[in-house]
N, C-alpha and C positions, 0 to 999 in steps of 0.2 A: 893385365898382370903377365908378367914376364919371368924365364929360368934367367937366375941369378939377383933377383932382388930381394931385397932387405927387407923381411915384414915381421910386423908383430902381433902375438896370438894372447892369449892366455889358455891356461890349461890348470887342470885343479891337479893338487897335491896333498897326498894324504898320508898324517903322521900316527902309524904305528904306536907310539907310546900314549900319547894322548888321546889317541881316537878322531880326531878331529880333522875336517877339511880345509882347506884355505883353496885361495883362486891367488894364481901370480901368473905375472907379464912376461910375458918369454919373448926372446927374437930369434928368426932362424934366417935361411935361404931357401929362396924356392930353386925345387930340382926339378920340378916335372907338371906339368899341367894336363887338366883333365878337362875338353868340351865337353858339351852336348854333340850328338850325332848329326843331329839337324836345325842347330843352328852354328854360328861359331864364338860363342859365348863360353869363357872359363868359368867350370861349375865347382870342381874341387885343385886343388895343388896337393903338391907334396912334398913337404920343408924339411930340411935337415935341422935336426935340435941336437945337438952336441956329437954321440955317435950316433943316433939313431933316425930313422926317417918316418916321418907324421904325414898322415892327408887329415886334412881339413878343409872347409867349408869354405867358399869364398867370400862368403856375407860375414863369416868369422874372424879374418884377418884383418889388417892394415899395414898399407905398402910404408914403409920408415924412407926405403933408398930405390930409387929409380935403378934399373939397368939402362946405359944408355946405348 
């Protein structure tokens, strides 16, 4: 996983009037990656989602668009 690829998350979304949760597909960009110290394996990222910027899990995503 690569800064500037195209991946897709989900993330819950919770509606105020109803009370109720739902889970929807999001897509962001990756801005930043996170190793382990000792090994060099990507452990978390951190995606831009509209304006704001998310870390998440790397077992959590799925890459949509390659950086090349």
């Amino acid at each position: 996983m690569k800064i500037g690829e195209l991946v897709k998350f989900t993330a819950r979304s919770h509606n105020t009037y109803t009370g109720t949760e739902t889970w929807v597909v999001n897509t962001g960009i990756v801005v930043n990656t996170w190793t382990v110290p000792y090994k060099s394996r990507v452990q978390s990222v951190d995606i831009l989602y509209g304006d704001k910027i998310i870390s998440r899990l790397v077992s959590s995503i799925e890459v949509i668009n390659e950086s090349r």
